[in-house]
C-alpha positions in Angstrom: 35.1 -4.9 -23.8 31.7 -4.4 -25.4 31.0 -1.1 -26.9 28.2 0.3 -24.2 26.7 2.4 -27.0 24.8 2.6 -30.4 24.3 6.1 -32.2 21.5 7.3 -34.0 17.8 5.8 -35.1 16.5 8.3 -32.4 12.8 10.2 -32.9 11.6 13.3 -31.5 7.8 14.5 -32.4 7.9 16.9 -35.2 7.5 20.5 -35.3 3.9 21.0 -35.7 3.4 18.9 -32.0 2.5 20.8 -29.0 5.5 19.2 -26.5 3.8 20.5 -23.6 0.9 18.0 -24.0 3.0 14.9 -26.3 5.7 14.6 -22.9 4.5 12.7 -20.1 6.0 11.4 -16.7 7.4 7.9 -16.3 4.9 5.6 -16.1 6.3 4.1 -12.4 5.0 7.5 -10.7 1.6 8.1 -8.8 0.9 4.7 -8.7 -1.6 5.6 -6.4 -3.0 8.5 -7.2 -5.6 8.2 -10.1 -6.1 12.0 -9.9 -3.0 12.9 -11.0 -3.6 11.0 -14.2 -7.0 11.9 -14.9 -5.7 15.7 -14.5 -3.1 14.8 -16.9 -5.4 13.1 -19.2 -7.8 16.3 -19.2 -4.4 18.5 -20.0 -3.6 16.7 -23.3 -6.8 16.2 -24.5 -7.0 15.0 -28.2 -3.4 15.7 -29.3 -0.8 13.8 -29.9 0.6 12.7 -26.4 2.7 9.9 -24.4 -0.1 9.0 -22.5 -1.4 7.2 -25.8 1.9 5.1 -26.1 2.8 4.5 -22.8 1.1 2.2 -20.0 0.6 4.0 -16.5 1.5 1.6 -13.8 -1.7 2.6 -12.0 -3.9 0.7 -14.3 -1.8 -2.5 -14.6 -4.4 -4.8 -13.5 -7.6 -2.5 -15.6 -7.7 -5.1 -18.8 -4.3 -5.4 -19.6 -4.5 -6.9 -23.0 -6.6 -4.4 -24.1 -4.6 -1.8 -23.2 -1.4 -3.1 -24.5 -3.1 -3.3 -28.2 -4.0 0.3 -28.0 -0.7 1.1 -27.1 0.5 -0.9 -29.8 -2.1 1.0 -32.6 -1.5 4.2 -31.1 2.3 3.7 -31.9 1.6 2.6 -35.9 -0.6 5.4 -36.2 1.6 7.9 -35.0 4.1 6.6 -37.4 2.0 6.5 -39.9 1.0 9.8 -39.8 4.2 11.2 -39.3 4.1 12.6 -35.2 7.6 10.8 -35.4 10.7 12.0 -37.6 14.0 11.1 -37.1 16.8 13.5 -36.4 20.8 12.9 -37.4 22.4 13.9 -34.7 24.1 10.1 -33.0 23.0 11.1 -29.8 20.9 14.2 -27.4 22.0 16.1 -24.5 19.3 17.7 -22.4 19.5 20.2 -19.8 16.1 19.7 -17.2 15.6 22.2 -14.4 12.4 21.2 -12.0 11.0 22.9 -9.0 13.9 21.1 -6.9 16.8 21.9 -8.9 18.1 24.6 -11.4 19.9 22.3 -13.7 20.3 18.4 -14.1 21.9 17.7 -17.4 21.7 14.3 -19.7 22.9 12.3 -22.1 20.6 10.7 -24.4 21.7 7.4 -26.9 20.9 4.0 -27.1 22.9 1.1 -24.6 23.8 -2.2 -25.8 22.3 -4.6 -23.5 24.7 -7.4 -24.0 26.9 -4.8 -22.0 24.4 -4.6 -19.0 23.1 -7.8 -17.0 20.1 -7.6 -14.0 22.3 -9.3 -11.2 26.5 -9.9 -12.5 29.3 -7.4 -12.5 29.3 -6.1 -15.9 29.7 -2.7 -17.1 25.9 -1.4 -16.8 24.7 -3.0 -13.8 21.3 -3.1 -12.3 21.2 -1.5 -9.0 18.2 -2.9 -7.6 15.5 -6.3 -7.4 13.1 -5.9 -9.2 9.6 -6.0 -8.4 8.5 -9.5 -10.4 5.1 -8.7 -11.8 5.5 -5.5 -12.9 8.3 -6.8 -15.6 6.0 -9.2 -17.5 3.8 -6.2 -19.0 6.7 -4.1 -20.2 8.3 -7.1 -22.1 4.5 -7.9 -23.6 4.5 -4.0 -24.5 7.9 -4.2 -25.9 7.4 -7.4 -27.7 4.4 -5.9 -29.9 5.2 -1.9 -29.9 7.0 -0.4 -33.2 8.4 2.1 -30.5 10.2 2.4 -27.2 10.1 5.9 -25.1 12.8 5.5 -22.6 12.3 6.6 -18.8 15.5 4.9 -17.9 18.2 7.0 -16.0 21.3 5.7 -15.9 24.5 7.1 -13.3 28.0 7.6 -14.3 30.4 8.0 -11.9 32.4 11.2 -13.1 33.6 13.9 -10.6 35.7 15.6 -13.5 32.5 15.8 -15.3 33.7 13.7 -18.7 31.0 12.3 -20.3 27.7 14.5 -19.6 29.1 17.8 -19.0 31.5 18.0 -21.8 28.8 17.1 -24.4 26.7 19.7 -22.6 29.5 22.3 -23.6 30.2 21.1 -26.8 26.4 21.1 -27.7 25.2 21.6 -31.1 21.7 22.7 -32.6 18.5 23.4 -30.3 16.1 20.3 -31.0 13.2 21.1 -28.8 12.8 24.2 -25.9 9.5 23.9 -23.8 7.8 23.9 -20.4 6.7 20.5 -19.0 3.0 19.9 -18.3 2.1 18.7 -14.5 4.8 21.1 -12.6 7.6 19.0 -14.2 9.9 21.9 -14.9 11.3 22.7 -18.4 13.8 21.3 -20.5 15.7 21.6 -23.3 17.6 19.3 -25.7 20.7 19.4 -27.9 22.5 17.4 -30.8 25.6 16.3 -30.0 27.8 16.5 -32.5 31.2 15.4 -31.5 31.0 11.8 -30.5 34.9 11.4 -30.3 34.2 13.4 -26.9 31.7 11.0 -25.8 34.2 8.0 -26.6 37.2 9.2 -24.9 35.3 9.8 -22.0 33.6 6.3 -21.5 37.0 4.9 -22.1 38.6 7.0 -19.7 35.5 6.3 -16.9 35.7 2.6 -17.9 39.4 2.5 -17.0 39.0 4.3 -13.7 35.9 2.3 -12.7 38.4 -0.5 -13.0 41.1 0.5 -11.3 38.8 1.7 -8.4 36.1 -1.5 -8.6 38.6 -4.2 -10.1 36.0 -4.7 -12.9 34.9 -2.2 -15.2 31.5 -0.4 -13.8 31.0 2.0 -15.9 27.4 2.9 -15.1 24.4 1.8 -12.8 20.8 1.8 -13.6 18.8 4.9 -11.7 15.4 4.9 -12.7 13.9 2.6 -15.1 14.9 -0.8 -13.6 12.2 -2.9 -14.9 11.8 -1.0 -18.1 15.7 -2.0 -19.0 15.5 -5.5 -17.5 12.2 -6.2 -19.3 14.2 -5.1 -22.6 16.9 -7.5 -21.7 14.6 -10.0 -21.5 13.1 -9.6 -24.6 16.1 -9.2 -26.4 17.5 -12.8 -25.0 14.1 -14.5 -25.9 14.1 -12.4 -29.9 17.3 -11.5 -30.6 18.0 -9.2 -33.4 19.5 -5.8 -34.4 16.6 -3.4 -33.0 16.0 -5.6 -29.7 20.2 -5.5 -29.1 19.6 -2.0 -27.7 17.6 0.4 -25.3 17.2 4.3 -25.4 18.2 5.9 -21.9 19.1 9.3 -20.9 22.4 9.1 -18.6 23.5 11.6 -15.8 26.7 12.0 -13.7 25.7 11.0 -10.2 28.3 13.4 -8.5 26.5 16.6 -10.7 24.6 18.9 -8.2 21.2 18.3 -10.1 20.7 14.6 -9.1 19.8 13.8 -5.9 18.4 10.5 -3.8 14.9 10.4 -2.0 13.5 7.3 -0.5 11.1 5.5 -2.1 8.4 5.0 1.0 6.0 1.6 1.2 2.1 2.2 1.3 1.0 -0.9 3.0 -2.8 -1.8 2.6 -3.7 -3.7 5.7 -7.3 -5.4 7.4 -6.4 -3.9 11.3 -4.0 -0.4 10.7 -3.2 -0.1 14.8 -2.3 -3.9 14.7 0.3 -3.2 11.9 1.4 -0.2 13.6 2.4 -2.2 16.6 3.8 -4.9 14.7 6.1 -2.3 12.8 7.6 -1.0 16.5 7.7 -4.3 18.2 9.9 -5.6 15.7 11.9 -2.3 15.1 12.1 -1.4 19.0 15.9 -2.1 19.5 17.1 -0.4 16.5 19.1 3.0 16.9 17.3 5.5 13.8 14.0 6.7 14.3 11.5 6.5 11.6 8.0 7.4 10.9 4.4 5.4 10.3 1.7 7.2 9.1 -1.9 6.8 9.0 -5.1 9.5 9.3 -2.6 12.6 9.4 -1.2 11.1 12.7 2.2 9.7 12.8 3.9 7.4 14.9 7.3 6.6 15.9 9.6 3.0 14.6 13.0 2.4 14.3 15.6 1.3 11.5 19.0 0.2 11.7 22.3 3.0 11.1 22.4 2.2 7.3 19.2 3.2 4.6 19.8 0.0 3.1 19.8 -2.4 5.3 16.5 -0.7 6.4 15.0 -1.0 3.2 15.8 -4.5 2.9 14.4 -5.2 7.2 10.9 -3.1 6.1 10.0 -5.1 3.2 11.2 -8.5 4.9 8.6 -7.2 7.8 5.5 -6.5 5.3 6.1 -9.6 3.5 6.0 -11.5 6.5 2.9 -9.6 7.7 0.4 -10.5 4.8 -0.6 -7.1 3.9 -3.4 -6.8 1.3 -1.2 -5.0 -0.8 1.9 -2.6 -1.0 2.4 0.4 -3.5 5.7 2.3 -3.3 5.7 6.0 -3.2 7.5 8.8 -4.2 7.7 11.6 -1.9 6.8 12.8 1.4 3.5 14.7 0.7 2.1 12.0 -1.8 2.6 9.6 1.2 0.9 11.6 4.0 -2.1 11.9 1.1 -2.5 8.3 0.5 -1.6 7.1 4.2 -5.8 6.8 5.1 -8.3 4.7 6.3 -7.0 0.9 5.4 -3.6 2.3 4.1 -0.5 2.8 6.4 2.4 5.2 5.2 5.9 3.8 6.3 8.2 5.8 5.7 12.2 5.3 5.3 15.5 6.6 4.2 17.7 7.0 0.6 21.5 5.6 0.5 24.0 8.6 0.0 24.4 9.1 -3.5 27.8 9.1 -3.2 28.2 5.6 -2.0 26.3 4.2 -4.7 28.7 2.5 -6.9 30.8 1.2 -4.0 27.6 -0.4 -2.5 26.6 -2.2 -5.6 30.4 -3.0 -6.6 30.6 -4.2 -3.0 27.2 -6.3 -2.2 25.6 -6.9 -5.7 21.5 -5.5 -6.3 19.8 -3.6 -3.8 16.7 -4.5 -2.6 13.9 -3.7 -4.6 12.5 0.1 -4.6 16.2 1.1 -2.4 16.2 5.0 -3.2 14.7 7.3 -6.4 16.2 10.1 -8.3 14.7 13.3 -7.0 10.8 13.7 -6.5 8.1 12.5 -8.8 7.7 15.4 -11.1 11.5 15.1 -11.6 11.2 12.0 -12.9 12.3 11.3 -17.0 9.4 12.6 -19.0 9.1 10.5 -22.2 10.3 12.6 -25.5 12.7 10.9 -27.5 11.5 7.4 -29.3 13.5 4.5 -31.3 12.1 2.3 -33.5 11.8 -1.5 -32.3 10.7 -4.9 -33.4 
């Protein structure tokens, strides 16, 4: 079996940084809502900050090349001037409570990617399809960035709480203990310095993923599907040491802290009530009611018994309509915001988290944007950094 891990070679920013400001949501969130990143850009200001080295999805298409190279200087800089110090602890475990949840603990180390694959039955397995242009810009950023922040989440499946939990407990010093900007919640973080306990317990998940699966499944991707998949693909095209792995956090999918939310479609269409009676002609014989929005009004469509499936029937519709574009959103009040004028809100419903791994052991990748972990302020705020190619 290939070891899943590699310990060490990870950053934090150093002392004299104002964390509040440097840690910033995933770039994947808001992706239609430019005032949450103006607001976020106002709150940092001039110091040191994740905005600088990361590349918000909601300005893909605003000069991409130019972006990416200021990402790319940003990085040295930083380096340079020493934002960036290493610590020696092999690996982090953090403990993140949000407006939705006292406590969702992680674990934070670097995977080996030849252990993970985007669509075979490995032991790290994509959950989902990924969305095909967004990957392209990640593996460009990758390919000329000295750093990688991580916002990929990946699920163990551990009901006796072996991995996550029992590095929690046997935590070591306090790295870092602060409240996170943009109603994100606080978090703090931990060395972990017992690895043995980390190792017996990914053998011990590895063998009961086996006997359970018939292959070893040791963990699934949650968030962060085209950040890890855009790292795989850079590490098959340059393959070295540094490009062999990718920073995550990991979190038990059976703790109480993680929970699934849909991720709803914003579809951007000429003729809104034509769309809308498209969506219920097509849905009109299915058994689970669903909701369209648009102007604050909503209107009634249907899904079939299983959230999947209706994920995968909802984009097959909006493909085959032509819509001018499609965003997908994270929560429920973020939807009903952006549901206006030329944009219809259709919205739909997460897997149970506790069928997960038997759904992807059982029909391979979900459909693209299937389900999300918590709400968009829960999302992984980048902190820790490795150095890369």
């Amino acid at each position: 079996m290939i070891s899943p891990f590699m310990y060490g070679g990870i950053m934090l920013p150093n002392v004299s940084i104002d964390l509040n400001k440097f840690a910033t949501v995933a770039c994947d969130q808001f992706t239609s809502d430019i005032s949450y990143w103006e607001k976020l850009g106002e709150t940092v200001g001039s110091s040191p900050s994740a905005l600088r080295i990361t590349y918000p999805e909601i300005f893909l298409n605003d000069e991409p090349e130019k972006r990416i190279a200021a990402i790319s200087k940003a990085m040295r800089e930083y380096l340079n001037d020493g934002v960036f110090e290493e610590i020696y602890a092999p690996a982090v475990v953090v403990d993140r409570s949000t407006p939705y949840t006292k406590s969702r603990l992680g674990l934070v180390a670097a995977i080996n990617l030849d252990a993970y694959t985007t669509d075979g039955e490995s032991i790290i397995r994509a959950t989902e399809a990924v969305v095909k242009d967004r990957v392209p810009p990640r593996v460009e950023i990758r390919k000329g960035c000295p750093l990688e922040l991580p916002h990929i989440m990946l699920l163990c499946e551990d009901k006796d709480g072996l991995l996550v939990e029992t590095a929690y407990e046997s935590r070591g010093k306090k790295l870092y203990d602060f409240e996170l900007n943009m109603n994100g919640g606080h978090i703090k973080g931990y060395e972990v310095e017992d690895i043995s306990t980390v190792e017996r317990a990914v053998h011990k998940l590895t063998s009961l993923s086996e006997q359970k699966y018939g292959k070893p499944f040791l963990f699934a991707v949650g968030d962060g599907n085209h950040s890890l998949a855009a790292a795989k693909k850079l590490h098959e095209e340059m393959p070295n040491e540094r490009n062999k792995y990718a920073l995550v956090e990991i979190v038990n999918v059976c703790g109480n802290g993680v929970t699934f939310h849909p991720i709803h479609r914003l579809a951007q269409v000429k003729n809104p009530t034509d769309f809308i009676k498209y969506m219920q002609s097509k849905t009109r014989s299915l058994p689970r009611k669903a909701t369209l929005l648009h102007d604050n009004i909503e209107y009634g469509y249907n899904l079939p018994p299983d959230a999947v499936d209706g994920v995968e029937l909802v984009q097959r519709l909006i493909d085959e309509y032509g819509c001018e574009s499609i965003d997908y959103i994270h929560g429920d009040e973020q939807l009903k915001m952006l549901s206006v004028k030329d944009k219809i809100g259709v919205k739909l419903y997460a897997p149970a988290k506790d069928e997960l791994f038997a759904t992807v052991a059982k029909r391979g990748r979900l459909p693209k944007k299937t389900f999300s972990i918590g709400e968009g302020e829960e999302k992984r705020y980048y902190l820790e950094a490795r150095k890369i190619v």
